[in-house]
C-alpha positions as CSV (number, residue, x, y, z in Angstrom):
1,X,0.0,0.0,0.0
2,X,2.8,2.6,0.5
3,X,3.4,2.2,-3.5
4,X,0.6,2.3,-5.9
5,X,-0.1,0.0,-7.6
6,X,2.7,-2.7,-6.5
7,X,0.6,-5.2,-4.7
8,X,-1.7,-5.7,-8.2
9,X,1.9,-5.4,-10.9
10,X,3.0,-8.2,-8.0
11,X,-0.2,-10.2,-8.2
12,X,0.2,-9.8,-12.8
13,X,3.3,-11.3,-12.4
14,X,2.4,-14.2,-10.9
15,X,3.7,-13.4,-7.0
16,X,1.8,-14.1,-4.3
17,X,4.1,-14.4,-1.4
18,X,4.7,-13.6,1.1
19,X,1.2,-10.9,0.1
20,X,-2.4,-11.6,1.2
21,X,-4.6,-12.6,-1.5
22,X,-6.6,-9.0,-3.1
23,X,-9.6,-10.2,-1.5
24,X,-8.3,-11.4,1.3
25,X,-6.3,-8.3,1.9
26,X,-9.6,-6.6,0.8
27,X,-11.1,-8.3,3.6
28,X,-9.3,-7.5,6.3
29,X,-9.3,-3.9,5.8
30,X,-13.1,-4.6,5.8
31,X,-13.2,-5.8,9.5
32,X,-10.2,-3.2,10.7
33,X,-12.6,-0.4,9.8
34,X,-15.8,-1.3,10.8
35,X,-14.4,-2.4,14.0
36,X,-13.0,0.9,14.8
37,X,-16.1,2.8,13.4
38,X,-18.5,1.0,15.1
39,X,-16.5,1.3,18.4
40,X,-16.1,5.3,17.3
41,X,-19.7,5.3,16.7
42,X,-19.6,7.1,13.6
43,X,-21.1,5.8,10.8
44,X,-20.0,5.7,6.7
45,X,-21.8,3.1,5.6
46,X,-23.6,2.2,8.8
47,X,-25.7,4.8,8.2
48,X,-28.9,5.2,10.6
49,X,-32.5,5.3,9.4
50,X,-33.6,9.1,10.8
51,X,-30.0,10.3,9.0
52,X,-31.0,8.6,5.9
53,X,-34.4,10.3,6.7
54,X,-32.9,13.7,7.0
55,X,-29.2,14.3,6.5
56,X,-28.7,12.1,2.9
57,X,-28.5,14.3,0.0
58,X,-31.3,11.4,-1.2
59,X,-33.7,11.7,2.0
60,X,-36.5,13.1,0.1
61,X,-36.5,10.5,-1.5
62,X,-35.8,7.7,1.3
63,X,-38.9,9.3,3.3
64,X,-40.6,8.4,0.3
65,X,-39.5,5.0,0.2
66,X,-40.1,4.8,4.1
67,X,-43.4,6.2,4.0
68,X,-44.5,3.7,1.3
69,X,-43.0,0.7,3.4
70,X,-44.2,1.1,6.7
71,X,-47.7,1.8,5.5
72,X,-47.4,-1.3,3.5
73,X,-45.9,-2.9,6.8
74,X,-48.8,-1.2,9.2
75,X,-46.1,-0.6,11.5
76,X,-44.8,3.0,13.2
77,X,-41.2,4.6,12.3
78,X,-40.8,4.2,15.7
79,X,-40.8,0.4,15.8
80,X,-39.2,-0.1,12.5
81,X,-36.1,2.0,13.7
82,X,-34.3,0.1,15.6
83,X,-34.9,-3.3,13.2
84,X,-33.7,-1.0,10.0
85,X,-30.2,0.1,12.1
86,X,-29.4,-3.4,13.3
87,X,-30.0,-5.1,10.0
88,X,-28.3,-2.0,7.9
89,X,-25.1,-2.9,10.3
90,X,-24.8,-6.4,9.0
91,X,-25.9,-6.0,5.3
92,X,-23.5,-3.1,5.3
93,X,-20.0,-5.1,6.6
94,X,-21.4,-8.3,4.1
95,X,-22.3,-6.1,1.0
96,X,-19.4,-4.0,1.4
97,X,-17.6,-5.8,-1.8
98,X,-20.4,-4.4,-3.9
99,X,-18.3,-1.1,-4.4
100,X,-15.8,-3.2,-6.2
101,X,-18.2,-3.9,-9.3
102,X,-18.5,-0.6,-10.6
103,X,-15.0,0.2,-10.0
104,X,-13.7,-3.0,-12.2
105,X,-15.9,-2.2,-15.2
106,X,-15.1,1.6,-15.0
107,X,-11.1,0.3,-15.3
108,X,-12.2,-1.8,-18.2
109,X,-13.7,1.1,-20.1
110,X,-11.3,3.6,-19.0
111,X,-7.6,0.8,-20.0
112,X,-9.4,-0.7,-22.3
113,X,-6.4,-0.5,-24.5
114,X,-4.1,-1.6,-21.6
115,X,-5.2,-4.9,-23.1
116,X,-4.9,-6.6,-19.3
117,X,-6.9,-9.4,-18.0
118,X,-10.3,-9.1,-16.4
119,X,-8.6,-10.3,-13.3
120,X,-6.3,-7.6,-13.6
121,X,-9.2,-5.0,-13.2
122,X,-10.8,-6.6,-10.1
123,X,-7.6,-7.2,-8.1
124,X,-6.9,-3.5,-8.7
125,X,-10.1,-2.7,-7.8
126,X,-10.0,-4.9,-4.4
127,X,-6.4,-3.2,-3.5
128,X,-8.1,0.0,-4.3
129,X,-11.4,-0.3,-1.5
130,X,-8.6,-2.0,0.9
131,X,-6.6,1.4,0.9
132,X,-9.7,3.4,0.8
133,X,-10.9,1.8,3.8
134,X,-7.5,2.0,5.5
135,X,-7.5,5.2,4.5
136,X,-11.2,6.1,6.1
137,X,-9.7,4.2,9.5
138,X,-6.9,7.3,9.6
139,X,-9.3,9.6,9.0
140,X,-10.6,8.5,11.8
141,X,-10.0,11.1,14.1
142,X,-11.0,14.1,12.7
143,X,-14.4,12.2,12.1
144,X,-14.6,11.8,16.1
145,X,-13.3,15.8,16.1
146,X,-16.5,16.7,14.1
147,X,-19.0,14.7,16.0
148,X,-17.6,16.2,19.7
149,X,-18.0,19.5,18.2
150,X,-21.8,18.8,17.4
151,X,-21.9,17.6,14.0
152,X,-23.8,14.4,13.1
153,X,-22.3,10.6,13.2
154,X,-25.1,9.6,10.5
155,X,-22.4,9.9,7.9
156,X,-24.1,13.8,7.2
157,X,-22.8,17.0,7.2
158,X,-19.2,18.3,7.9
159,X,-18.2,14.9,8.1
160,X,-19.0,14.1,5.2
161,X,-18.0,17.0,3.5
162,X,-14.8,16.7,5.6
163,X,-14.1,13.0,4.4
164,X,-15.4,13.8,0.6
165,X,-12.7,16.7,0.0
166,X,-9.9,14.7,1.9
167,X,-10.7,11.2,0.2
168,X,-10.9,12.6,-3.0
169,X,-7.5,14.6,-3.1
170,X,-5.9,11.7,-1.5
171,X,-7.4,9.1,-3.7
172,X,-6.4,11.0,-6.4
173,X,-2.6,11.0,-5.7
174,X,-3.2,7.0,-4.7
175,X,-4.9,6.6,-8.1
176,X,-2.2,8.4,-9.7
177,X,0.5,6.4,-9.4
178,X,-1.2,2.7,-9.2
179,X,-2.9,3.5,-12.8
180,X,0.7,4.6,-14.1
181,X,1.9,1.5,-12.7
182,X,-0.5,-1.2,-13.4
183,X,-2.2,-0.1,-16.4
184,X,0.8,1.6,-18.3
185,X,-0.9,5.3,-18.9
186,X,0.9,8.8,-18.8
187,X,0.4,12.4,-19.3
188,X,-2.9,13.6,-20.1
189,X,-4.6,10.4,-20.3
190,X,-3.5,9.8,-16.5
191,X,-5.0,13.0,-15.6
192,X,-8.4,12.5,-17.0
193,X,-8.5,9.0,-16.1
194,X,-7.4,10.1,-12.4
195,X,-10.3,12.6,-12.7
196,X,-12.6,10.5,-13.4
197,X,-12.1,7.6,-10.8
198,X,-11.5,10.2,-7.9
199,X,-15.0,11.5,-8.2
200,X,-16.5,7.8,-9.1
201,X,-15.3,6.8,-5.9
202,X,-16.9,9.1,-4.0
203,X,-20.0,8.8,-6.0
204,X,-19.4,4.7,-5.4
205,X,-19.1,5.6,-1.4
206,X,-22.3,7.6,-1.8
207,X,-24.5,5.3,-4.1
208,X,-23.6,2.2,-1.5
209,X,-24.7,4.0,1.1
210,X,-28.4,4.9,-1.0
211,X,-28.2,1.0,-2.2
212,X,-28.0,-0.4,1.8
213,X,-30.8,2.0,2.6
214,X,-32.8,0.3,-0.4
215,X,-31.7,-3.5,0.1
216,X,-32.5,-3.2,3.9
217,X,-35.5,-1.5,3.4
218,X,-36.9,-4.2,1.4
219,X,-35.5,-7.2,3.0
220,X,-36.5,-6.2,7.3
């Protein structure tokens, strides 16, 4: 992870030790951060129903989706609460490999010409969440900052903003130099193509978190 790319050129040319498989190494960032965010009680992904209901830049919408449910249900929001944020904790840490999808097919169109395996796109993709997750974990702190000085743990507001800005320049430099390294680009085509996965990433982080309010909705 301190160099760019390296764990997936290792992985394309055929070394595996001593690293951690991509998903297993993928996987293990997964439990390191929401074990400290779930101790911190703040919440990325774990995001709970009333800040879905009013701190989302979707929660229009989700009080819309809500409404219809629980009528359909013929149960209060007051019941359903505490069922939605106990099963959006689970589905959240389980679904959590989701984000790499969208990811691996925006490589392929992206490198096409790169010419490199499908496999090639996913494990970059894998060591891509499992720095961006590590990454969240440092962040950490200032998250905790925010929410002692008032702001919301929902995953709304100056946290977010805070994370958004941060994650995106620093995902940017990451992104950089893994793309230069794996997939062979340079110049302006590394730029754009830097662009463009910076912001998809936070769109990725933001669209998972609209997808678990959808997928638990409809499944509690």
């Amino acid at each position: 992870m301190i160099e760019p790319g390296s764990l997936t050129v290792a992985y394309m040319r055929g070394q595996r030790k001593p690293f951690m498989a991509p998903l297993q190494l993928f996987l293990v960032a997964n439990l390191i951060f929401f074990a400290l965010f779930s101790a911190a009680r703040v919440h990325i992904f774990t995001t709970p129903l009333r800040s879905h209901l009013g701190d989302q830049y979707y929660s229009a919408t989700a009080r819309r989706l809500v409404t219809h449910r629980l009528d359909a249900k013929h149960i209060s929001l007051d019941e359903y609460v505490p069922v939605f944020d106990h099963a959006v904790e689970v589905n959240a840490k389980s679904l959590v490999v989701l984000m790499v999808v969208p990811l691996t097919i925006l490589t392929l169109l992206l490198f096409w010409r790169s010419r490199q395996p499908f496999a090639v796109h996913v494990v970059f993709a894998l060591h891509f969440f499992a720095f961006l997750l590590l990454l969240f974990c440092v962040m950490l702190p200032i998250g905790m900052i925010a929410v002692g000085l008032g702001a919301s743990a929902g995953g709304g507001g100056l946290i977010d903003v805070g994370f958004t800005y941060v994650d995106v320049a620093i995902c940017a430099v990451y992104l950089g130099a893994a793309t230069t390294a794996v997939f062979g680009v340079h110049g302006f085509t590394r730029v754009a193509a830097v662009m463009v996965l910076a912001v998809s990433n936070a769109l990725i982080v933001y669209s998972y978190r609209f997808a678990l309010l959808v997928i638990t909705l409809y499944t509690t």
